[in-house]
C-alpha positions as CSV (number, residue, x, y, z in Angstrom):
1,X,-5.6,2.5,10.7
2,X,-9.4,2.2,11.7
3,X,-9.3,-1.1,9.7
4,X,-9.0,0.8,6.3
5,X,-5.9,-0.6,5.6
6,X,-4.6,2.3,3.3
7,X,-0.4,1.5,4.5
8,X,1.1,-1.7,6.2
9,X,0.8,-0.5,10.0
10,X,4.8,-1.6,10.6
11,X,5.4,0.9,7.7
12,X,3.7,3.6,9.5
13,X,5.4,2.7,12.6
14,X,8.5,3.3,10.7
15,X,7.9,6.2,9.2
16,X,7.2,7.8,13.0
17,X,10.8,6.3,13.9
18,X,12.2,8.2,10.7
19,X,10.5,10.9,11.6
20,X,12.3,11.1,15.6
21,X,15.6,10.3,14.4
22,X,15.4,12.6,11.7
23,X,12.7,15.0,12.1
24,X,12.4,18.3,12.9
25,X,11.9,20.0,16.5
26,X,11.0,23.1,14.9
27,X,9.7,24.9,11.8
28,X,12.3,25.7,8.8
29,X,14.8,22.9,9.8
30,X,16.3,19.9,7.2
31,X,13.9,17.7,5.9
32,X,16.1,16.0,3.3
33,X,17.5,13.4,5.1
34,X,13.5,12.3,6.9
35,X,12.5,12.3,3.2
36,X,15.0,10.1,2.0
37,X,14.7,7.9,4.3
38,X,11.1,7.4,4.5
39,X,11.6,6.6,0.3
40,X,14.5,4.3,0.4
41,X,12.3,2.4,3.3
42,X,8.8,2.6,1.2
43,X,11.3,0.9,-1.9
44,X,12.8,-2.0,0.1
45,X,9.5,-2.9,1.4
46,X,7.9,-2.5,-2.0
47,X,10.6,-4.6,-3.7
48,X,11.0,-7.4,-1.1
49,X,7.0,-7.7,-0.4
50,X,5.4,-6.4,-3.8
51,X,3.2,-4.0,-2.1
52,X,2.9,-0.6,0.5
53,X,-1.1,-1.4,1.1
54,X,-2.6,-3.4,4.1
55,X,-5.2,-5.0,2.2
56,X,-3.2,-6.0,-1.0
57,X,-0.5,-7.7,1.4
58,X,-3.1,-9.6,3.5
59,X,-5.5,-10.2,0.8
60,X,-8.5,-9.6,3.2
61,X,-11.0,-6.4,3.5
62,X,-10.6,-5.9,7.8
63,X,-13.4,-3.9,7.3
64,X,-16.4,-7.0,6.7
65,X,-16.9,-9.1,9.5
66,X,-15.7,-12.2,6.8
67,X,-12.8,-10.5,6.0
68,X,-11.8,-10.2,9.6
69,X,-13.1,-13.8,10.6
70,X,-10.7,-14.7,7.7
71,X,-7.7,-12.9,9.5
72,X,-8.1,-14.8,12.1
73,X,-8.7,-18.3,10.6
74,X,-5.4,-17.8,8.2
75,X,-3.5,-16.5,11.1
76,X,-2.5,-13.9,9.0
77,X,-1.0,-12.1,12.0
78,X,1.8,-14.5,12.5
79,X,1.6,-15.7,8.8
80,X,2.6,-12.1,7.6
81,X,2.4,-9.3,9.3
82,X,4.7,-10.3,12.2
83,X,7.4,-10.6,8.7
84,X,6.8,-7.1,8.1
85,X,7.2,-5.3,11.4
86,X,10.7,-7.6,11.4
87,X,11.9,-6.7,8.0
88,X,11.0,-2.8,9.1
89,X,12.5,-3.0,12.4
90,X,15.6,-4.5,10.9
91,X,15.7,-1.9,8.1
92,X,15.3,0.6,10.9
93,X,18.3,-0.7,13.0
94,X,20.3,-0.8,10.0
95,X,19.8,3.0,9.5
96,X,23.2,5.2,10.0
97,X,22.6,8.6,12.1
């Protein structure tokens, strides 16, 4: 977020879809089953991509105008972040309710 590139964006997206299907609509209600899921998604991405963080999956700072002029020369976009917004949005619709 805001270019510091802490978490893969499509793992943050995720974790908000966790978070409707499983959340809570009020105080004191299950959490477990949010929790899980967040963790069993955060260890498929780690295993299949090596990584959680932005940067260290793109292997460009977004902050510096070079790293973002690489971004765009690399097509990094396409080359690899389009792969993991599919790979969580598959893992998502593979989720049981």
């Amino acid at each position: 977020m805001g270019r510091n590139q802490m978490m893969c964006g499509a793992l943050t997206g995720g974790v908000m879809v966790i978070g409707l299907l499983f959340g809570r609509n009020s105080g004191g209600g299950e959490k477990d089953k949010a929790y899980s899921s967040v963790d069993a998604l955060f260890n498929a991405f780690r295993e299949k991509f090596g990584n959680l963080g932005c940067r260290e999956l793109i292997e460009v700072d977004l902050r510096s105008e070079e790293g973002q002029r690489l971004y765009h020369e690399r097509n990094l976009h396409s080359e690899k972040c389009s792969q993991y917004v599919a790979f969580v949005a598959d893992w998502l619709l593979s989720l049981k309710r």
